[in-house]
N, C-alpha and C positions, 0 to 999 in steps of 0.2 A: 536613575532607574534601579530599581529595589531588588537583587534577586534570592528572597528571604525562600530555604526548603522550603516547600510543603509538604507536612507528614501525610500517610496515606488516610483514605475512608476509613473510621472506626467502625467497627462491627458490631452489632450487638453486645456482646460478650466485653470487647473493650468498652463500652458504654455501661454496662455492668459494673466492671471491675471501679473503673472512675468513679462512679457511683457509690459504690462500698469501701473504696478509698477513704473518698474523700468526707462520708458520713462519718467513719469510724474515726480520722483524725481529729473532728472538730467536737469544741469545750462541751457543748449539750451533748454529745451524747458518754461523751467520757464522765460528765455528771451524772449524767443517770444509772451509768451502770455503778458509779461510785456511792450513790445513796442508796440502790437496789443492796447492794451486798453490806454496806454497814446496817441496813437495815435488819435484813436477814440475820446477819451477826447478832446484832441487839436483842430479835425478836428471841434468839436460844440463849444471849447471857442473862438477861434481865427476865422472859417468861417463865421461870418456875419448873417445876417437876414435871406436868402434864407434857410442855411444850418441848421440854429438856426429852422426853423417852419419846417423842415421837406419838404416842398412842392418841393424839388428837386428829390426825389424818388419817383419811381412812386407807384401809386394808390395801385394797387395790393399788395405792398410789405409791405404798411403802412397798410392794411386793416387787418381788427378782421378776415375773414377768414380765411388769410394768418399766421398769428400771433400767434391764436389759438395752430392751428395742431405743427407750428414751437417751440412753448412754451412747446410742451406737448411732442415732440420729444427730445428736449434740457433736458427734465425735466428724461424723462425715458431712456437718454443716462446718465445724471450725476447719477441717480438710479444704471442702472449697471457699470458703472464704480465703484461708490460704492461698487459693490457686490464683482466685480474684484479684488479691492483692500485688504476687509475683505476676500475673499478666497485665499488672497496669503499670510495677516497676518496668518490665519490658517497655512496654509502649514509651515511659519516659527514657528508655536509655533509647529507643530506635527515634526520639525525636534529637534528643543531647547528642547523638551521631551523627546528624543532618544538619543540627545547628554547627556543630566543630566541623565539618566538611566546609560547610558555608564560610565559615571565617577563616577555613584554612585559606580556600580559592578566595576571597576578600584580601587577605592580608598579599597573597600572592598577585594577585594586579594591582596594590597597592604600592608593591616593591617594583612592577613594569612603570607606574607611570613614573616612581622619585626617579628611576633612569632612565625614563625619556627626561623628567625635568634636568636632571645634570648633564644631559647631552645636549636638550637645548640652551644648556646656561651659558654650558662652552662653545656651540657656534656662536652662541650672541656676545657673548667676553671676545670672540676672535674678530668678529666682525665689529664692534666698537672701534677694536684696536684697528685695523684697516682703515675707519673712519677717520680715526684720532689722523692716523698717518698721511693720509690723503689731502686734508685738512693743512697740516704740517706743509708739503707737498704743494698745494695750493698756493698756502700764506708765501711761501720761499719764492713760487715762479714770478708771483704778481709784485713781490719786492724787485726779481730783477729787472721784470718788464716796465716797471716806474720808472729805473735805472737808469733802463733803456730809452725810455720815452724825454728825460732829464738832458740825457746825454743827444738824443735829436733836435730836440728844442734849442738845446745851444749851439748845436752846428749851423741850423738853419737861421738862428740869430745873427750867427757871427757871418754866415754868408747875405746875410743881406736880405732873408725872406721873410715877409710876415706867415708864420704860420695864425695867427687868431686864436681864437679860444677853443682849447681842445678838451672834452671830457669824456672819459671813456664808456661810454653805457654798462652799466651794470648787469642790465637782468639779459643782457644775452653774453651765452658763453660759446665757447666752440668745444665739440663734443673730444672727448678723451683723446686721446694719439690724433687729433685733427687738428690739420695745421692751415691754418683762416690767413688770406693775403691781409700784411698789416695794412690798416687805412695812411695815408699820405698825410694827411691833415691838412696838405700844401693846396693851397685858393689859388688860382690864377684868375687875375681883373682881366676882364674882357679890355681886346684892346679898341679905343671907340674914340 
């Protein structure tokens, strides 16, 4: 389960901003403004006298009235394109915010599970070893209980009984600290 932030609704104005971002980084239009202005360049080194004094455009266009308003327009479009741009770095720093929160709280249940994994590693490392031991434990009783059984076999030999064939069942045990009456193995013939 994924719990990647979700940055807020963009608003217009962030829609905007992205928008004018993202136009202004990319190769076409950085080209075009790059051929507009070597153009312009060219049209005043290479055009001659006329084009060199301006007196080719009319009146109006060269005039302070005109130039004014035009200068103060250009000047408070590049203004907010500015703002456009600082409100879209915003919006990338309030998302870069929310992704490093996320990976803080990621990397931080990451470090709850590896110490639950070392705490389980160590009941199971301790609990092996109880196996191991038990195991141990087991092997030791059933050596002596052979021992034992070795050692009955030969007394009832020597006194004179047939004990028969004894084998001890395997798949039953008697549970931990339970102590099971040993079987006799001893037959008595009917007497007939």
């Amino acid at each position: 389960m994924s719990m990647e932030p979700v940055p807020p609704r963009e608003g217009l104005f962030d829609r905007i901003a992205d928008a004018v971002s993202g136009g202004m980084g990319k190769k076409t239009n950085i080209l075009i403004w790059l051929f507009a202005i070597l153009g312009w360049v060219f049209l005043f080194a290479l055009g001659g006298k006329k084009i060199d004094s301006g007196t080719w455009l009319p009146a109006w266009f060269t005039s302070l009235g005109f130039n004014f308003p035009l200068n103060i327009v250009t000047t408070v479009a590049e203004l907010f394109i500015g703002f456009l741009v600082a409100a879209n770095a915003l919006r990338i720093q309030r998302v870069s915010d929310l992704q490093t929160k996320a990976q803080a709280d990621q990397t931080l249940r990451i470090g709850e599970v590896e110490d639950n994994l070392v705490k389980e590693m160590q009941e199971n490392t301790e609990l092996t070893r109880k196996v191991h031991d038990l195991t141990q434990t087991i092997s030791s009783q059933t050596c002596t209980l052979d021992e034992i059984h070795r050692h009955v076999e030969a007394l009832t030999t020597n006194a004179g009984l047939d004990v028969g064939e004894f084998s001890a069942p395997m798949t039953q045990t008697a549970p931990v600290g339970a102590h099971a009456a040993p079987e006799s193995g001893v037959t008595k013939e009917p007497n007939g």
